[in-house]
C-alpha positions in Angstrom: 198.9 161.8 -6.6 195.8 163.7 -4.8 193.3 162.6 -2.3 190.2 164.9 -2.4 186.7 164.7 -0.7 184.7 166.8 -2.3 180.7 167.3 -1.5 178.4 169.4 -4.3 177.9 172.1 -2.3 182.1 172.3 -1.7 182.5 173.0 -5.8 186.0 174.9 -6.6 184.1 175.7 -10.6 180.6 176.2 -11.5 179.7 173.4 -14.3 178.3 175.6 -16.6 180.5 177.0 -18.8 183.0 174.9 -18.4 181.2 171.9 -19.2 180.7 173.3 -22.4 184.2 173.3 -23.6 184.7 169.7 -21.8 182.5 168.7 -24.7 184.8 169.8 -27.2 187.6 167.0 -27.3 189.9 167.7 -30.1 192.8 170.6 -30.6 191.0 172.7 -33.0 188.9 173.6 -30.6 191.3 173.9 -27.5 191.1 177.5 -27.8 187.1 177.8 -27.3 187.9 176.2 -23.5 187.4 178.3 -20.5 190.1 180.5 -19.2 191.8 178.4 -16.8 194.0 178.9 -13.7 196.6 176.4 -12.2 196.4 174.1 -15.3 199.2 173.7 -18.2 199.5 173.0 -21.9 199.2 169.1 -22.6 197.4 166.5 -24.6 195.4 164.0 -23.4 196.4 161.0 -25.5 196.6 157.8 -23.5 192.9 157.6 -22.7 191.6 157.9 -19.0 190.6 155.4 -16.3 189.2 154.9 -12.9 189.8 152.4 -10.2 189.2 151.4 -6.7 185.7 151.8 -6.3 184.3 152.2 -2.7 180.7 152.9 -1.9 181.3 156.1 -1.7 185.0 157.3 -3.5 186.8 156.4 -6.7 190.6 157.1 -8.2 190.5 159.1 -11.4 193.6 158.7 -14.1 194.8 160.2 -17.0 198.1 161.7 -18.7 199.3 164.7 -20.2 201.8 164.6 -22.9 204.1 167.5 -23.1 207.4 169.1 -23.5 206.8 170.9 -19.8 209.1 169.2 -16.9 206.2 170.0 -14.6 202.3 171.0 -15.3 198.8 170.0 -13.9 195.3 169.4 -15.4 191.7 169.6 -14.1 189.7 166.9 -13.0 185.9 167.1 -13.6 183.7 164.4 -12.0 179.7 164.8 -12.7 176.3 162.7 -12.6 175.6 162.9 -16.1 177.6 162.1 -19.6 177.5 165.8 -20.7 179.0 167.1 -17.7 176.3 169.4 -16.5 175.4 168.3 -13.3 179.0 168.6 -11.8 179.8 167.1 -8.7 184.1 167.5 -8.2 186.9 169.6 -9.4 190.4 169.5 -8.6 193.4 170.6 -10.1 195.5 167.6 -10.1 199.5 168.1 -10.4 202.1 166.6 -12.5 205.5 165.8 -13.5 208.1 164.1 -15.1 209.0 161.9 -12.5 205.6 160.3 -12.6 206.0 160.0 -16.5 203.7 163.4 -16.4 200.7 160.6 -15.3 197.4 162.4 -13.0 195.8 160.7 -10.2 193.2 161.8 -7.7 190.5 160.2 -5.3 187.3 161.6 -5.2 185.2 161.2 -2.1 181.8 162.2 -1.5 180.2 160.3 -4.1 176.9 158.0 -3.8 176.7 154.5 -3.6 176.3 152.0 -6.6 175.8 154.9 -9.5 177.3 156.1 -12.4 179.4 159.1 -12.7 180.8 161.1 -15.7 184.4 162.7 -15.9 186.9 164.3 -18.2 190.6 166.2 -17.9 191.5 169.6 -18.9 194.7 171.4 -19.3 194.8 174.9 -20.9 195.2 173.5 -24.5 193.1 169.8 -24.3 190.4 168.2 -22.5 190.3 164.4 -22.8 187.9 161.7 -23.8 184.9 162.0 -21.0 185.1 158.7 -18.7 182.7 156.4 -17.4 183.2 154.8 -13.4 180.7 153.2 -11.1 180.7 153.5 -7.0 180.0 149.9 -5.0 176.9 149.4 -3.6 176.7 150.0 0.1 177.5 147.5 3.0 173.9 146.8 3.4 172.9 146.8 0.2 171.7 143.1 -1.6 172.5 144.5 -5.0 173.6 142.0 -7.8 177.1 142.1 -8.3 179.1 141.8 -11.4 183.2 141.9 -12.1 185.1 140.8 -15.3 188.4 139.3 -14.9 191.6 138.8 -17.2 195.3 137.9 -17.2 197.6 137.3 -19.4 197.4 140.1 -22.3 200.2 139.7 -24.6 200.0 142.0 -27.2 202.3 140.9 -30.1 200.1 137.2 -29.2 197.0 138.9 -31.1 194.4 141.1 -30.5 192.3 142.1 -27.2 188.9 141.9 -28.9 188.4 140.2 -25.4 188.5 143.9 -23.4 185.8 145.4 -26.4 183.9 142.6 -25.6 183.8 143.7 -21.8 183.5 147.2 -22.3 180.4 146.4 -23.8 178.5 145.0 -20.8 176.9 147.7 -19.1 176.2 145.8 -15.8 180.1 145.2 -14.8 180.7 147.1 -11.6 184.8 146.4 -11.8 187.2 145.2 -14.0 190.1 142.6 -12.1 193.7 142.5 -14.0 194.8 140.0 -12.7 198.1 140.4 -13.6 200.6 139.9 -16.9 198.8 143.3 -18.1 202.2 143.6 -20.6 204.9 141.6 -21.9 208.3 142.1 -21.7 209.5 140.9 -24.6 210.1 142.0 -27.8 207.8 142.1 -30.5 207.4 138.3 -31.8 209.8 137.1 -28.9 207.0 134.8 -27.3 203.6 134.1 -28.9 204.2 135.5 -32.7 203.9 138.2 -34.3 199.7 138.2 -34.4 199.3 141.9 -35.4 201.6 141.7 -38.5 204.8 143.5 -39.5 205.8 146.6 -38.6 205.0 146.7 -35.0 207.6 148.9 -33.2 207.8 146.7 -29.5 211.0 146.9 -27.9 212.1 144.9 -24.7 211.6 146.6 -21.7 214.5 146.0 -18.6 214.4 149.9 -17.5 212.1 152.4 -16.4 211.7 154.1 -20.1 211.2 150.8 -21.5 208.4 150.0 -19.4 206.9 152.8 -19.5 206.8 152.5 -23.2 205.3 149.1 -23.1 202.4 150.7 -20.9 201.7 153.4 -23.4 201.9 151.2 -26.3 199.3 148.3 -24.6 196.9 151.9 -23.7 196.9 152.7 -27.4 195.4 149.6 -28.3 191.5 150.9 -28.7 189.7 147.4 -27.1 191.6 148.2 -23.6 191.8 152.0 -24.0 187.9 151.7 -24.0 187.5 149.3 -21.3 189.7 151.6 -18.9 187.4 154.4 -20.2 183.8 152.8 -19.1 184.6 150.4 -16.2 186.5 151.1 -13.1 189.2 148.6 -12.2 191.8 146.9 -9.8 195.3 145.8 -11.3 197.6 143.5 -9.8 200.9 142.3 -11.3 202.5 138.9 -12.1 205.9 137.9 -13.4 205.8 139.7 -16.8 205.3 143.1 -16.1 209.1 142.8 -14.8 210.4 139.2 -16.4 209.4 136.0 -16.7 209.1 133.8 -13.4 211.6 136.6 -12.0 211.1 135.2 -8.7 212.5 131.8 -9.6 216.2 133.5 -8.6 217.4 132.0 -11.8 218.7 134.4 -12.1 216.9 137.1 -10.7 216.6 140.6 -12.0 218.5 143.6 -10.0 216.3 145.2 -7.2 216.7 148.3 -9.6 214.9 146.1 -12.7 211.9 145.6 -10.1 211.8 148.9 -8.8 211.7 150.1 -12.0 208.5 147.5 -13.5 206.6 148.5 -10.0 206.9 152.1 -10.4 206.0 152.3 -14.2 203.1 150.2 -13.7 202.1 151.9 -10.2 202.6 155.4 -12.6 199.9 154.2 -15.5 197.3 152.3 -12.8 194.0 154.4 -11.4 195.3 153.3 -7.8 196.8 154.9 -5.0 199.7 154.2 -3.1 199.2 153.3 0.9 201.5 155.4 3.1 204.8 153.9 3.7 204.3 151.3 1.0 204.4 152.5 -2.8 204.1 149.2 -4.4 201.6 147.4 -1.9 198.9 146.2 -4.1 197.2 143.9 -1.7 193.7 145.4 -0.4 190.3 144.3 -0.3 187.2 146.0 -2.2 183.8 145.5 -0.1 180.7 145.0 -2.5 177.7 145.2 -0.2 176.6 142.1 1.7 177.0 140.2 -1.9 180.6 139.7 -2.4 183.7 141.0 -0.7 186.8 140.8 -3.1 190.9 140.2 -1.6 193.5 141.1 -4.1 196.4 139.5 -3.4 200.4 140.2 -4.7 201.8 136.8 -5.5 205.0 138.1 -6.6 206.7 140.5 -4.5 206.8 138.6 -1.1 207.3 135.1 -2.6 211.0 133.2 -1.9 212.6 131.2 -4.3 213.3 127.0 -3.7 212.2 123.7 -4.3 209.3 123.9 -2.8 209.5 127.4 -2.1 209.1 129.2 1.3 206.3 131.9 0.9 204.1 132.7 -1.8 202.3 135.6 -0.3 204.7 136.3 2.8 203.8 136.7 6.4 202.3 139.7 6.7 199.7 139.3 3.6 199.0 135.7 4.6 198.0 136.6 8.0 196.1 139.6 6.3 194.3 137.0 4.2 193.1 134.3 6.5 191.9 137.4 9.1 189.9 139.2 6.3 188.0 136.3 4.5 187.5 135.1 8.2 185.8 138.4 9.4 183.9 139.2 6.3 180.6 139.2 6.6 180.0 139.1 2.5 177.8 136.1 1.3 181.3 135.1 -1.4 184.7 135.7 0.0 186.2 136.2 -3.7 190.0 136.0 -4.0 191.9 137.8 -6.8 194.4 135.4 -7.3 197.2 135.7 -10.1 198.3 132.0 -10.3 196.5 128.5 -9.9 196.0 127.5 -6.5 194.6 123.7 -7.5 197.1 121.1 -7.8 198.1 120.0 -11.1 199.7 116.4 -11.1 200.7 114.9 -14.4 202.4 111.6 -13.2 202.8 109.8 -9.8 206.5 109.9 -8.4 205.9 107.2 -5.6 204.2 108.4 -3.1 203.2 112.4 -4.5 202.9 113.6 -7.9 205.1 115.3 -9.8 203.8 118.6 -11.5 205.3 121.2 -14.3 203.2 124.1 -12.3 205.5 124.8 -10.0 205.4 128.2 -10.4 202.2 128.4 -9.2 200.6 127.4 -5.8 202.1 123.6 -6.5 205.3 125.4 -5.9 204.4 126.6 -2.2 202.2 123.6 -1.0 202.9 124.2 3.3 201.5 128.1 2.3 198.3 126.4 0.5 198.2 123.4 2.8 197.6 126.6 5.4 195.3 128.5 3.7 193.2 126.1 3.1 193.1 124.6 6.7 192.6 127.6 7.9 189.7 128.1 5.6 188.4 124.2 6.7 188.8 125.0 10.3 186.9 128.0 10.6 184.3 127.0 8.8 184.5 129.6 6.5 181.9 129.0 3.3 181.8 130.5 -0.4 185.9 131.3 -0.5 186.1 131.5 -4.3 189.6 132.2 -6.1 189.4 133.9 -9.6 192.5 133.0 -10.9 194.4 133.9 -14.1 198.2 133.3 -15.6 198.2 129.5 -16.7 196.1 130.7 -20.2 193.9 127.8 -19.4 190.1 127.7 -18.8 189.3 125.9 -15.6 186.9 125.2 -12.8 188.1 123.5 -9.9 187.3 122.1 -6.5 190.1 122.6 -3.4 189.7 119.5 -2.2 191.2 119.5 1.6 190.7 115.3 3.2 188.3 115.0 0.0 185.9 117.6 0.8 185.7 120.3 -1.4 186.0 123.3 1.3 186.8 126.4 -1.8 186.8 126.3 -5.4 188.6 128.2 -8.2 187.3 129.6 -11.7 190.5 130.3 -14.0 189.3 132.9 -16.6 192.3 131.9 -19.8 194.3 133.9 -21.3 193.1 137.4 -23.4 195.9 136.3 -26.0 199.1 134.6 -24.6 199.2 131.2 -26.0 198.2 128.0 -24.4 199.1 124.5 -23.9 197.1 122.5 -25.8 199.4 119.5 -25.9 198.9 119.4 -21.8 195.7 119.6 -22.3 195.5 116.4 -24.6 197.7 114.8 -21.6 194.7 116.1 -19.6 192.3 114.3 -21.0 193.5 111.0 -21.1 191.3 108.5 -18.3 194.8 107.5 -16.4 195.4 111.7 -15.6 191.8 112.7 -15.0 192.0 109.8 -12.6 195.0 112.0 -10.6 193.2 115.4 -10.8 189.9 114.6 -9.6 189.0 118.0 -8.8 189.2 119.1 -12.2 185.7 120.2 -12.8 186.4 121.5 -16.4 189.4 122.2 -18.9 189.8 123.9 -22.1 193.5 125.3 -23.1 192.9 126.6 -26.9 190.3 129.3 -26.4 191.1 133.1 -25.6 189.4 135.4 -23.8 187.8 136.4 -19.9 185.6 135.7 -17.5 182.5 137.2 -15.4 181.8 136.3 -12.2 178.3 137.5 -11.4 176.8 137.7 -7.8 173.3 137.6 -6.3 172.1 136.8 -2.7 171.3 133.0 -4.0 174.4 132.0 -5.8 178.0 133.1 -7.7 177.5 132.4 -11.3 180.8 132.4 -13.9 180.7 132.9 -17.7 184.2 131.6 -19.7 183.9 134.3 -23.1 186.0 133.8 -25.7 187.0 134.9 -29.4 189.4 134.4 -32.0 192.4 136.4 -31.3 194.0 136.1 -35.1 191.4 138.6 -36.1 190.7 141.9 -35.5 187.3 142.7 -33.4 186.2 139.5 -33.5 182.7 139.1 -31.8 182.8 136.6 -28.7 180.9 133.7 -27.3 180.2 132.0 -23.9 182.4 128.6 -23.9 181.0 127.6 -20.5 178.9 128.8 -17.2 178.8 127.5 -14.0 176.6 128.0 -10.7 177.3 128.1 -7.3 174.6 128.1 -4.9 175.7 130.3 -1.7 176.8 127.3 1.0 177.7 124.6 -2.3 181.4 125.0 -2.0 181.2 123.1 -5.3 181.7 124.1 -9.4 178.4 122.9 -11.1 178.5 123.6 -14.7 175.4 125.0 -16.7 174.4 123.7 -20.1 175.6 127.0 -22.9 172.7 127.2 -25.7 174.5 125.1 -28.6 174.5 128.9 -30.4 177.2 129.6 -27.8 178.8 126.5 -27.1 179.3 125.5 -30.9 182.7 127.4 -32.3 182.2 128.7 -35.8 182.6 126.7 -38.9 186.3 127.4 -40.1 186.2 129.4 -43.4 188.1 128.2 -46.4 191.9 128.4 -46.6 192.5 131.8 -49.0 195.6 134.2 -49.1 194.3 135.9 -46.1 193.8 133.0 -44.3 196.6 131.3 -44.8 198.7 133.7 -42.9 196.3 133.2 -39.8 196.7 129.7 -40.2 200.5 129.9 -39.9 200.5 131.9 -36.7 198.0 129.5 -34.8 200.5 127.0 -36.1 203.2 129.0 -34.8 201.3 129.9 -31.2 201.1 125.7 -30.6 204.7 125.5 -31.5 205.3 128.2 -28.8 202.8 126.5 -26.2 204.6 123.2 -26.8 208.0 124.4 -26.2 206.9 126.1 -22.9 204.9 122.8 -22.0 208.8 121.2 -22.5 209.9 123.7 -20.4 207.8 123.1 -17.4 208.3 119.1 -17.4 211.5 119.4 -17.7 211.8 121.7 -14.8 209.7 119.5 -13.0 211.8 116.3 -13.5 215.3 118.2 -12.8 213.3 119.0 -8.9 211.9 115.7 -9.2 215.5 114.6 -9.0 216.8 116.4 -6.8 214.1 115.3 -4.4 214.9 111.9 -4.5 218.9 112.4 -4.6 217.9 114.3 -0.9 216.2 111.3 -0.1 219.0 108.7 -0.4 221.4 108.4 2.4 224.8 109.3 2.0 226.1 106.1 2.4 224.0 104.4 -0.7 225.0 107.9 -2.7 228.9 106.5 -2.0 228.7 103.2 -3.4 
């Protein structure tokens, strides 16, 4: 992986001629490119992407495939889509031991504009790239950032990410974590692309590096990574499911070997002394300021459990949404941080969501003080992983003092029989701070910022068929100093879902795997409540004295 800071005037290559073959994209023509030196023979066939915006620098990322233990490829950064105005060059290397993946960060750049970029080896030049620079610490300029979680791809398809890709105005693209599946094909949410899907398990390095290059195939998220830059953190299933549960856990090896494929095919580089820390914050003029935070790595296992974030990224937290001086304090947040009660157990309430924050309530209980305490306004948590739509207020002594948009699922099935539970008057009654619900629809979210007020859209589409066009379930606004979710009225266009069609021999099919999807959503719901009552027990067994237990 490179660092590079380079200025117009520092160019390594005139842009002429060589943007001339960057137009040409396919291998017929690979031998009309300029005579190269330092580059090798490759393809470019995983698509590019960019991340980690700053006002003024950006990581580039692409792939070579080829036979060649060792090669490299040229990085072309410019202000305009046909790569005539070029601004960068660098010769990036590459190996097998990164899975032959390239990475770079360009410096120099300005602030909140578009820039152009392709790859070339001696035999290839890839796809040209979009990516977009922040805005600079002064600057009042509305803000925009899609989020998603929750991607399974044998669940159906990611008409979610073209639906993205297609809004111009997004200035970064949150993962916010589950970005692949480890399961087989048709192991956990169906088989929603039909037969013949080759999608192995992954438990080893080559296996998830297969997994990444399968999901980057798939066009909708190919073309996101190719127009938006983003941010990617991970949550349990880029390794295992609830890995971190110790029950049991996978071998440090299994981990190490999830972090480093997904660190490989991710436009983001590594901090010194710390490959895998993905916790860092990206500043978005005096608008928004945006935490990313690992809610995997650090956590301990245990009823409750010790640490969700650990120490260190805690305390890194509480001092950076503290100090900011951004209007919103925006959290990336991979799992629900609102409680979830679904029937009193005397005094408290017992919860199936114990993997999330329910499962680490001294850590939230602190956060959250903290946040109280200091008087620190507009924290908002985008959250993902429960494949639910929600809006929430943190309620801390009854005073809502944070709130927390939950942007679904893009595919990965969800829990409508929970939800029905929801919506009975007796539960409602326990979640009070349930602003909204809705755990059948697929899709994302985008959270857009302005100096008056956060607003969030809930998109969704039907993930049974193939580029399905998308609609806005729900939006909410948040005036800067509310602390509050107040829900907007959708035009009925875009509330209303779409008149089913008539049951044929093609629909049929689609019918079965929604069918199927519930069955898989209910049997996970089972899961949970179960593993609720078990800790449920076992709290009250370490409440009874010994001397009762005897008799």
């Amino acid at each position: 992986m490179t660092r590079i800071s380079i200025t117009r005037r520092e160019l390594v290559v005139a842009g002429g001629t060589l943007a001339a073959g960057l137009a040409l994209t396919t291998p017929a023509h690979a031998r009309l490119l300029p005579t190269t030196r330092g580059v090798g023979r490759g393809r470019f066939l995983d698509g590019v992407a960019s991340g980690e915006p700053s006002s003024d620098a950006v990581t580039f990322w692409g792939r070579l495939t080829t036979s060649a233990p060792r090669s490299a490829a040229r990085l072309i950064v410019a202000e305009d889509q046909g790569l005539t105005k070029t601004v960068a060059t660098v010769v990036v290397p590459t190996s097998a031991g990164v899975d032959h993946t390239l990475k770079a960060r360009v410096g120099g750049l300005k602030p909140a504009q578009h820039y152009w970029y392709a790859w070339q080896s001696s035999t290839d030049v890839s796809p040209v790239g979009r990516t977009k620079t922040a805005p600079p610490g002064d600057s009042d300029t509305p803000i925009s950032i899609a989020y998603s979680s929750c991607q399974n791809y044998g669940a159906g398809f990611f008409s979610a990410h073209a639906d993205a890709a297609a809004h111009d105005e997004i200035d970064l693209c949150a993962f916010l974590g589950d970005y692949t599946y480890e399961y087989a094909y048709g192991d956990y949410g169906g088989q929603g692309r039909g037969s013949g899907v080759v999608d192995p398990a992954s438990t080893d390095l080559t296996s998830y590096r297969e997994k990444l290059r399968l999901y980057r195939a798939d066009a909708p998220l190919r073309e996101l990574h190719r127009l938006h830059p983003v941010v990617h953190v991970w949550d349990d299933h880029e390794i295992a499911d609830n890995y971190t549960d110790g029950a049991p856990a996978p071998s440090d090896l299994q981990r190490n070997a999830g972090y480093r494929a997904s660190t490989e095919w991710l436009p983001r580089l590594a901090f010194p002394g710390d490959r895998f820390r993905l916790y860092r914050s990206l500043r978005y003029g005096r608008n928004a300021e945006l935490f990313i935070t690992d809610q995997r790595q650090y956590r301990t296992a245990g009823d409750p459990g010790t640490t969700m974030l650990g120490r260190p990224q805690l305390d890194w937290l509480k001092r950076g949404i503290q100090a900011s001086s951004a209007r919103f304090k925006l959290v990336g947040n991979p799992d629900m941080i609102a409680p979830l009660g679904l029937a009193p157990l005397g005094a408290t309430l017992a919860t199936i969501n114990s993997d999330q924050w329910d499962g680490y309530p001294a850590e939230r209980a602190e956060l959250l003080n903290h946040i109280a305490a200091n008087a620190i306004g507009d924290v908002v948590f985008l959250t993902g992983d429960i494949h639910l739509y929600m809006a929430n207020d943190l309620l801390l002594n009854g005073r809502s003092v944070a709130t927390e948009y939950i942007g679904g699922s893009v595919t990965s099935p969800g829990l409508p029989a929970l939800l029905n539970a929801l919506g009975t008057p007796a539960i409602r009654a326990l979640n009070t701070h349930i602003r909204f619900f809705d755990g059948e629809a697929h899709g994302w979210a985008l959270a857009r910022v302005t100096k008056d007020a956060l607003t969030v859209d809930f998109r969704v589409n039907d993930i049974t068929v193939k580029d399905a066009p998308s609609r806005t379930l729900a939006s909410f606004v948040q005036p800067v100093g509310a602390n509050q979710v107040q829900q907007q009225a959708v035009p009925t266009a875009s509330r209303d879902r779409a008149t089913p069609a008539p049951a044929t021999s093609r629909s049929r099919p689609l019918a079965l795997r929604q069918r199927r999807l519930e069955t898989v959503a209910d049997r996970d719901l089972a899961r949970r409540v179960a593993l609720a009552e078990s800790a449920a027990r076992r709290r009250r067994r370490r409440r009874v004295p010994a001397k009762r237990r005897a008799v």
